[in-house]
C-alpha positions as CSV (number, residue, x, y, z in Angstrom):
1,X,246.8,32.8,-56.9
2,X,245.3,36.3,-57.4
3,X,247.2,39.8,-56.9
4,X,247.0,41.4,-53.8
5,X,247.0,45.4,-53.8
6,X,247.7,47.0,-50.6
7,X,246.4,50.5,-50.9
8,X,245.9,53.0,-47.9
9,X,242.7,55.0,-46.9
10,X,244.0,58.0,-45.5
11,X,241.8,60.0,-43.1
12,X,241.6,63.9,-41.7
13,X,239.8,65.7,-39.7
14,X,238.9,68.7,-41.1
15,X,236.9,71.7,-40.7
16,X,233.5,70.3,-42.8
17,X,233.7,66.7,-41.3
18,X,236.0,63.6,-41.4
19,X,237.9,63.1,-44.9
20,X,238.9,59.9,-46.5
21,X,240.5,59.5,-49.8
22,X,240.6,55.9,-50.4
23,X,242.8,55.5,-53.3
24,X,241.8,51.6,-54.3
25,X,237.9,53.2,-55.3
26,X,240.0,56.6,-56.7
27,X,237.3,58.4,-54.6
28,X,237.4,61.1,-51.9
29,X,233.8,61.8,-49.3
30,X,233.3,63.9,-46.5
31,X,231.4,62.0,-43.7
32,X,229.3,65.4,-44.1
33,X,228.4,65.5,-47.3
34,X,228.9,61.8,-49.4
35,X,226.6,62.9,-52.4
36,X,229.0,66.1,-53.2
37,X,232.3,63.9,-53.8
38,X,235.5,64.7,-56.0
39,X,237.4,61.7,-57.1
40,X,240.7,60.6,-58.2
41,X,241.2,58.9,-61.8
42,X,240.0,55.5,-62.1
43,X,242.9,53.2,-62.3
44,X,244.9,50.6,-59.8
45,X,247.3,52.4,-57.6
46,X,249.6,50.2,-56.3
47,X,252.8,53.1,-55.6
48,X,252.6,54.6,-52.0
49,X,250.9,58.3,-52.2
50,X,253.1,61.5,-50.6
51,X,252.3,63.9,-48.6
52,X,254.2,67.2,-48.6
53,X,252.9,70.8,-47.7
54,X,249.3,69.9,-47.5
55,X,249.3,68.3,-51.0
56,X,248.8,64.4,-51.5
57,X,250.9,63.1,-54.8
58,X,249.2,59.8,-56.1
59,X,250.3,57.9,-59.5
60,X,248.1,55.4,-61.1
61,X,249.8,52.3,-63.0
62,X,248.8,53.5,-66.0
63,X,250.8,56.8,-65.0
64,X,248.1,59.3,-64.7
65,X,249.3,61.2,-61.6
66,X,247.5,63.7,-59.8
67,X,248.0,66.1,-57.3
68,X,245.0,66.9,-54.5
69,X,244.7,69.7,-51.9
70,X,244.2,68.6,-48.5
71,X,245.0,71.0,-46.5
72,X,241.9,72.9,-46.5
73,X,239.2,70.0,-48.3
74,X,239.8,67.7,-51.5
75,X,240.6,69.2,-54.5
76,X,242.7,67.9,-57.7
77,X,244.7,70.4,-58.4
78,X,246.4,68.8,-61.3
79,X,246.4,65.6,-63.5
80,X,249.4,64.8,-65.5
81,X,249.7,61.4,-68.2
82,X,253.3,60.6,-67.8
83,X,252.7,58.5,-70.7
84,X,254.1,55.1,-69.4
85,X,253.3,52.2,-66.8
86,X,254.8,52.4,-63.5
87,X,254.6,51.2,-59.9
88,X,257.2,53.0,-58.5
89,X,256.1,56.1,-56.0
90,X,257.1,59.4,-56.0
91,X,260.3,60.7,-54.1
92,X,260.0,64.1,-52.9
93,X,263.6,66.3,-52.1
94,X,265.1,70.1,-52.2
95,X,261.6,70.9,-54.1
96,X,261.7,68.7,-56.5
97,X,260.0,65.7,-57.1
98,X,261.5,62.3,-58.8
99,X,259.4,59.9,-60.4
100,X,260.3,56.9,-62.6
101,X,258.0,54.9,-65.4
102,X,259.0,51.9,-67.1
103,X,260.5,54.3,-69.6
104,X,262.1,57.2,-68.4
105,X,263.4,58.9,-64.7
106,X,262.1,62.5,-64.5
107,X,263.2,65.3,-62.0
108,X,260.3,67.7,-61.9
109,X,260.7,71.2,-60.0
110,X,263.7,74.0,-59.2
């Protein structure tokens, strides 16, 4: 039997048109404008994205995470290479966020 991934599309309504980031195709398009898109890293993202203050936190398996604006559009705001495989999603708490790899818990924040 093959895997099965279970990874969400999550929509918005926003200001320029409906918004989907579909996180399976690492891809983000306004229903406005598809030619003009912004993507996430290729990769299989099997951990469960977060939401917090209008920013989406996404991981990869390969542990490329990324942070998007989405409050206001799609935008990466950051891309960080934790260096090590992981499936496990981020955990969000007192501003700081937790995130584990197959090698190492880190605490990130104040």
């Amino acid at each position: 039997m093959g895997r099965v991934q279970v990874c969400p599309i999550f929509s918005r309504h926003g200001r320029e048109g409906d918004e989907e980031v579909d996180c399976e195709r690492g891809n983000s398009q306004l229903a406005d404008d598809r030619a003009d898109q912004e993507r996430l890293p290729p990769g299989t993202y099997s951990a469960s994205p977060v939401l917090a203050e209008g920013r989406l936190y996404v991981i990869n398996e390969d542990g490329l995470a990324s942070v998007v604006e989405v409050a206001d559009g799609f935008e990466i705001l950051a891309t960080n290479d934790m260096g090590a495989y992981t499936l496990s999603s981020m955990a969000m708490s007192d501003g700081q966020i937790f995130l584990r790899t197959a090698e190492a818990l880190y605490c990130i924040g104040g």
